[in-house]
Structures are given as C-alpha cells and as structure tokens.
N, C-alpha and C positions, 0 to 999 in steps of 0.2 A: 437275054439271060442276065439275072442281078448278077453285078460286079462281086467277087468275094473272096482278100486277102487271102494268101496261103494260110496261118494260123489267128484262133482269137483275138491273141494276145495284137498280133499286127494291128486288127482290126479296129481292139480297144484304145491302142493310141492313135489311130489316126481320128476316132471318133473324137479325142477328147483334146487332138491339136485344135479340130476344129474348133472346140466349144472356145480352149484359149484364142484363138485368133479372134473369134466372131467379139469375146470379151478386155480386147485388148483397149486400154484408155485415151490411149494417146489422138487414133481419130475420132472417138466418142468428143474429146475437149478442144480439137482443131475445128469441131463442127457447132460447138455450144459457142466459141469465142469470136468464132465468123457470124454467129449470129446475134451477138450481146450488141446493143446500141449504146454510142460514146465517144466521143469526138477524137480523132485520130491526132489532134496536137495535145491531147492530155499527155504526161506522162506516166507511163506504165509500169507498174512495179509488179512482180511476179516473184511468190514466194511457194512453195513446192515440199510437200510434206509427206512419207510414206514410200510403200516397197514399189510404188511404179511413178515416183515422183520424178524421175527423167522422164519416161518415154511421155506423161501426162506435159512436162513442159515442153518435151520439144513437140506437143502437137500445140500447144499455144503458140510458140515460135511462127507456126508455118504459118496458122490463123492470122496474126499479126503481122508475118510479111506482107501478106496477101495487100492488107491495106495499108503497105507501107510504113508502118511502126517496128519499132524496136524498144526492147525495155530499157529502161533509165537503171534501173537496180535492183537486186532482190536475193533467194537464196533457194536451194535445191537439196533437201535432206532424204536422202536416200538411206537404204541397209549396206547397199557397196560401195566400192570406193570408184568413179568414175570422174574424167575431166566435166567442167563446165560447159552443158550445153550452149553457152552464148556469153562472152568476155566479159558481158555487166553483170552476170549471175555469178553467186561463187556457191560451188559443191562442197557440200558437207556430208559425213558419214556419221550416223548415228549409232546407238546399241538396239539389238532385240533377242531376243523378245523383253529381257529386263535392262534398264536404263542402266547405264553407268559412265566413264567418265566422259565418253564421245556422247552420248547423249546430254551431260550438261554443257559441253560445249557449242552442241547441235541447236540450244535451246538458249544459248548467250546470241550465235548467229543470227535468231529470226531476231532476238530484240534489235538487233543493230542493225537488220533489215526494216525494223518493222522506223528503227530512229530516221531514218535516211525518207520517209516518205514523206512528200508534201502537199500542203490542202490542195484540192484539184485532181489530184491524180486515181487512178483506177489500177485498184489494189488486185489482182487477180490471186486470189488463196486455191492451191490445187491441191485436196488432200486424198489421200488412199490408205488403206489400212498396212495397221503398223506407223501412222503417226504417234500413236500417242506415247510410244514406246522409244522411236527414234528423237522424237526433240521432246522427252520424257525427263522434267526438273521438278521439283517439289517447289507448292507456293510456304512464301516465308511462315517458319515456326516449326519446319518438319526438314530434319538433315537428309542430305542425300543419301545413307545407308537405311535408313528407315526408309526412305521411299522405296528404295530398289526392296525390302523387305518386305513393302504391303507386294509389289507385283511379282514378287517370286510365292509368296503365299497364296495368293489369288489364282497363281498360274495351277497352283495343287492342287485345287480345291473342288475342281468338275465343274464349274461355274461359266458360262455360256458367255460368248463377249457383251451381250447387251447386259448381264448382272455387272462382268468386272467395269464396263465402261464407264457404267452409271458410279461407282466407285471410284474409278481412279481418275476420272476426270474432275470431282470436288477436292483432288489435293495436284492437280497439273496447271504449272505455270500457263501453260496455254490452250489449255481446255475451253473448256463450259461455254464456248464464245470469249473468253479473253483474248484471243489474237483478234479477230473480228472487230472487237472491242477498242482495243488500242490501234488499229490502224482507222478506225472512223475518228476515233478523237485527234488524230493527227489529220482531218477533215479530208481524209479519202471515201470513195466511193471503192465497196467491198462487193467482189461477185466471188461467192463461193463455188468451185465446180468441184465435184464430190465424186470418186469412186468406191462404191458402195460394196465390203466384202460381209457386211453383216444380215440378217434376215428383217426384212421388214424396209431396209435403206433408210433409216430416221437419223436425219443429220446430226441428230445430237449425239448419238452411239460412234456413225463412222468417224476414228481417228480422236474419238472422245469430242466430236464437236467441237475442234478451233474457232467456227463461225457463228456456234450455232448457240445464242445468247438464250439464258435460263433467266426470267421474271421480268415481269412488264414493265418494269422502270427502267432495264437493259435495252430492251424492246425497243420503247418509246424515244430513247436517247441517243440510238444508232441504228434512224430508219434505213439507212444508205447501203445496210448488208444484204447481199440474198446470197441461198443457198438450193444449187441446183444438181439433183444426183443426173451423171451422164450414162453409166455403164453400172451394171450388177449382175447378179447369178441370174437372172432371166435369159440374159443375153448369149451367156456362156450356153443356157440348156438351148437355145434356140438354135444356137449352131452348128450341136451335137444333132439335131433334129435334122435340120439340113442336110449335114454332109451325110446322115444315116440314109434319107430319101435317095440321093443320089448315086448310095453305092446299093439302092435297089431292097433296103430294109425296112421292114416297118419301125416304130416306135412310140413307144409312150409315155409320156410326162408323168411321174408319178405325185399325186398329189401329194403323199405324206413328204417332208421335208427331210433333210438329214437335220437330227436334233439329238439331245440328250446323249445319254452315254455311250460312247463310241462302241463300244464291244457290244451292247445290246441291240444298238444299230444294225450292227453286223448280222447280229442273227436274223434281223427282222427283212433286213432287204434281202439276205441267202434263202429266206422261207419264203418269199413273194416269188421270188426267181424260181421256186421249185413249183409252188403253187401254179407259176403261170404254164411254164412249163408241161404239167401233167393235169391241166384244166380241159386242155383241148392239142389237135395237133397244128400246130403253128403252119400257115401255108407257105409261109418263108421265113427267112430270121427276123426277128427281133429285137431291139432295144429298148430298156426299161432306162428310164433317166432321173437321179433324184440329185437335188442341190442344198443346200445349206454346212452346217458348222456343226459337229458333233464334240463332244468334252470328253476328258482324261481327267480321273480324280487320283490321283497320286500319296501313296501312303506317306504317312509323317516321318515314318521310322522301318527298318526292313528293307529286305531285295527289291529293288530298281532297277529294271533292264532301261533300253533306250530307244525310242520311238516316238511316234505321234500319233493323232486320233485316224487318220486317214489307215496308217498303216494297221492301229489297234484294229480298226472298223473289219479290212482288210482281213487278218488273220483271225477275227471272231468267224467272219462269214467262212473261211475254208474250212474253219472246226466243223460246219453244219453241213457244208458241202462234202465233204468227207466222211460224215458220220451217215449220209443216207446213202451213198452206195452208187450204185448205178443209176438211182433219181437225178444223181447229179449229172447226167451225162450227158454234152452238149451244153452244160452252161458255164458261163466264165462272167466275172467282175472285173472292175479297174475301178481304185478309188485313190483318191488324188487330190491337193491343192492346186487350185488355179492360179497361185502366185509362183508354182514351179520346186515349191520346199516347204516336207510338212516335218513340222515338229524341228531339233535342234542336229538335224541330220543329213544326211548327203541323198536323201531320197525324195520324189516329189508324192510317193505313194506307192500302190501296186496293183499288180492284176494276179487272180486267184481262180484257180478251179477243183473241181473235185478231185484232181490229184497231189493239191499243193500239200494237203495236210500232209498227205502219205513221205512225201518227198521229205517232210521236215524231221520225220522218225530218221526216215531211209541215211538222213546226212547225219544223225547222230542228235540233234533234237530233242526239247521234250515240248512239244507246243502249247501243251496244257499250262504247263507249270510258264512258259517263258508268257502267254496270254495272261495269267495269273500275277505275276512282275511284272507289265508292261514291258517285254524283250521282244515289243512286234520286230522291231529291227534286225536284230540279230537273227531270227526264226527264219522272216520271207528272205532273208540272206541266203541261208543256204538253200530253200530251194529254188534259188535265182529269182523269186518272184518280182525284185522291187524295180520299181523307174526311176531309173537316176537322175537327180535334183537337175536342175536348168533356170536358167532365167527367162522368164516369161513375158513381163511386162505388164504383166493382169494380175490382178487381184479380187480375184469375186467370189473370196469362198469357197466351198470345197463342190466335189462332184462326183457321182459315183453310178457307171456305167454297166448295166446286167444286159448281157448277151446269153440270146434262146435259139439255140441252132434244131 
C-alpha cells in the first residue's frame, strides 16, 4: 500500500524538504573540489560569495582535509551573521536584496582577500545566488546611493534575474569576471564552483558572474580561470521526484518552467492541476513538478502590500482553485524558494487549496483586492497557509509542487 501523510499540506513539505536536501551545495563543492587537480603544497585561498556561502565552504573544508590542506586566507560573505568556518577565513555579512552599507564593506573584504593572494596559489571562488547583492559596490564614477537606486528600481520593475543581472553586473565592482580577473593577475590559478539559482545556469548571470570574464582580450589574458556549475533546480526537481516514488506517488516534471509574471503563473499551473485532474481518473496520486524564478512588477506609486513571487504565485492559484468549486477537490500546491525565504519576509512560501481562497474572506480578507497590491502575505496569513522562512543551505531557485489525490 503507497505510503500517505495524514494531510496535503504534510505531504507538500516533505516533498519539497527533499527537493532542498537533494539541492543542498555544500556536498555538490566537497565532491567538485575532491576532484579539481593541483598540488596539495599550493596555497589555497577560498573566497565564498552568496546566501549558501558557508554551507558551500565548509564542503570545500572537508574536500581539502581529505588531502590534508588548509586554507592560507580568504573570506565568506553570507546574508547572516554566522562565526568563521575555519580561523584563516573571516565571515562577513552582507545586504539583500539591495546593497548598502554592510554590502560595501562585504566588497572592501574580498579586495583584501583577493590583496593577500600570491602567484602560485589556487584561488577557490565559491559563489551562489545573492552574490551580487551581498558584496554589491558600485565601480568608480557611480555613488553608492545611486547604486542601491539602480537595484531597488530593477527590483520593481518584473524583470527576471537573467535581464537585472546582465545590468547590474556592468556597474558591480566585482562582477563581469572582475574578481576572477584580479586574482589571476595576482598570478593565481582560478576554479570557479558555482551554485546556480538562475534558469539556464550561465556563469555569467549566477551571482552576476565574479568569474566569468566578458571579451576576448579578458579571455585571452586570464586563461587560469574556469567556471563549473555543481548544483541547480534540476537537482532540487530530482529529488522531489524521488522522495515522491518512494512515498508510492507518481509524478511528473513539468516541462513549462516557472517564468514570467508571478500571479499569471499561478493561474497557469492552478489550470494544469485542474486539467490533469479531470483528464482522467488518476490510479494513484500524483505530483506535478515545476522549477524556475517567476517576477513581481511592482507599482511606482499607490497601495503596496508585502510578499514575494512565490507567495504572489501562491495566492493567484487559490483564486482559480476556489473560483471552480468542487473541480478543485483533491488538489493542493506548495510554492516556495529553495533558499528557505521568499521575498523581504519571514515566509519561505506556501501551500494552497481549493479552500484557502474561502478562508481568506472567512478571516476578514479581501484577496482580490490584497492579489491586486501585492498583500500575498498578509492574505495566506490568515488563512494559515504560509511556510515559515528557514535556513536551507540551497539556493536553486524557486519550486512549486501540485498534488492530484
């Protein structure tokens, strides 16, 4: 007999623990750095960028025990505030989503990390998304309140991270491949290991590409860098997939991505869910799996509630699931970031069904109007829908899981 949790909601988060575990970085870079070839008397520098930049160094730590090395020096810029994984590292706290004044000191850090390296040595760059944000400094000619004022604009604008990245990284101190850059020329050997929260995984988007050098003269002049994605939303859906087979479910990978505008998204994966649903009669449950990064375009002026895309995603789809009745019955969603925190709020996401909408009236509510402001938050509030923030380790982008009972 398939295995199967007292309610959905159980269900959906154990589904989507697994997807984070399966996408956690830390043994994706303890297993890329056991395998990098390079002479164990080099010294090793280890500089650590983004929201899983501890768990990513201390899987470099163990890699590096293994063959009896230790880092000579380097730096660890995280979103929290956490001690130094290892005495020669020093942890630093950055800003996000928009830069400010711990982010230019996050991004004075690497330079003195990156001054301390010497020729010979193997520069290990660990970055994850939300670099570009945490050691986020303006290159010279642009103050630092304009800076923070292109990514707070950017951030309103609906704009997908591969458009803002390609933007903010032609005005980031240590974008485009300039970190990359300046530790070759201080005659290090550069291994980029990358955890990829964007769609496509193109080094130059994740983290605005610190390593990943723009024009063939860059190119040509710092052959010593490479850049290797270890983990991304593949890995996440894969182990949603897994742990679904073994609590005795089917599932299916949905080919269309999560993209574009959050609320529309919503609707589109709530109609697939209905669609599958009343296609045929399912011989057992099912899970529908879809991955990527959806966008919030945010008005200039006017009512502003407070959420994020996952949660926006979220409360479009129970509009649909509620507006068809009893079609909706038997299905449930959970949509979520895999770094454990979506948007500037204490939630990591939510899970919704054909009754959430009802519940959101029932608590006093107006979910149309609060979906209309962007007040996902406050809405799936009351009707308990949300999952509360955590720290994950992973960063791969967002996920969002439909349940067919």
């Amino acid at each position: 007999m398939p295995l199967r949790p007292p309610d959905p909601r159980t269900l959906l988060l154990d589904l989507f623990d697994a997807g984070v575990a399966a996408a956690r970085p830390g043994p994706a870079v303890e297993r890329a750095v056991g395998e990098l070839e390079f002479d164990p008397r080099s010294p090793v520098h280890v500089i650590a960028l983004g929201k899983a930049a501890r768990e990513m160094t201390e899987g470099a730590l163990v890699a590096l025990a293994h063959r009896g090395v230790e880092p000579v020096g380097g730096v660890v810029v995280a979103a929290h505030v956490a001690p130094a994984p290892h005495a020669r590292l020093r942890a630093v706290q950055g800003d996000h989503p928009v830069p400010g004044a711990r982010s230019l000191e996050a991004a004075d850090a690497v330079g003195r990390a990156v001054d301390e390296v010497q020729a010979g040595a193997l520069a290990l760059v660990l970055v994850s998304g939300g670099a570009t944000s945490l050691v986020g400094a303006p290159l010279p000619g642009a103050s630092a309140d304009e800076y923070a004022a292109l990514f707070t604009r950017l951030l309103g604008e609906g704009l997908d991270i591969v458009e803002m990245n390609a933007v903010r990284r032609r005005f980031s101190r240590w974008a485009a491949g300039r970190l990359g850059l300046a530790l070759a020329r201080r005659g290090a050997r550069v291994a980029g290991l990358l955890a990829s929260d964007v769609p496509g995984a193109d080094p130059a988007t994740i983290g605005s590409g610190p390593c990943a050098l723009e024009g063939d003269e860059h190119a040509r002049e710092a052959a010593t860098i490479t850049n290797r994605v270890v983990v991304r939303e593949t890995d996440a859906v894969a182990g949603i997939v897994r742990r679904a087979h073994e609590l005795g479910l089917d599932a299916h990978v949905e080919p269309e991505p999560l993209a574009g505008d959050a609320a529309a998204m919503g609707q589109a994966v709530a109609k697939r869910l209905v669609a599958f649903r009343h296609a045929g009669t399912p011989t057992r449950s099912t899970v529908l799996v879809w991955a990527g990064e959806t966008t919030v375009r945010l008005p200039a002026g006017g009512a502003r509630g407070t959420g994020g895309r996952s949660q926006e995603l979220a409360l479009s789809a129970s509009m649909h699931l509620g507006n068809v009745g009893g079609l909706a019955r038997g299905l449930a969603l959970l949509a979520a970031g895999t770094d454990g925190r979506d948007g500037p709020t204490d939630a990591a996401g939510a899970v919704v069904d054909g009754d959430t909408w009802q519940r959101m009236f029932d608590a006093g509510r107006v979910p149309n109007y609060d979906l209309a402001v962007h007040d996902s938050h406050g809405a799936l509030a009351a009707a308990g829908a949300l999952i509360p923030a955590r720290h994950t380790g992973a960063n791969v982008a967002d996920v969002c899981i439909g349940l067919v009972q």
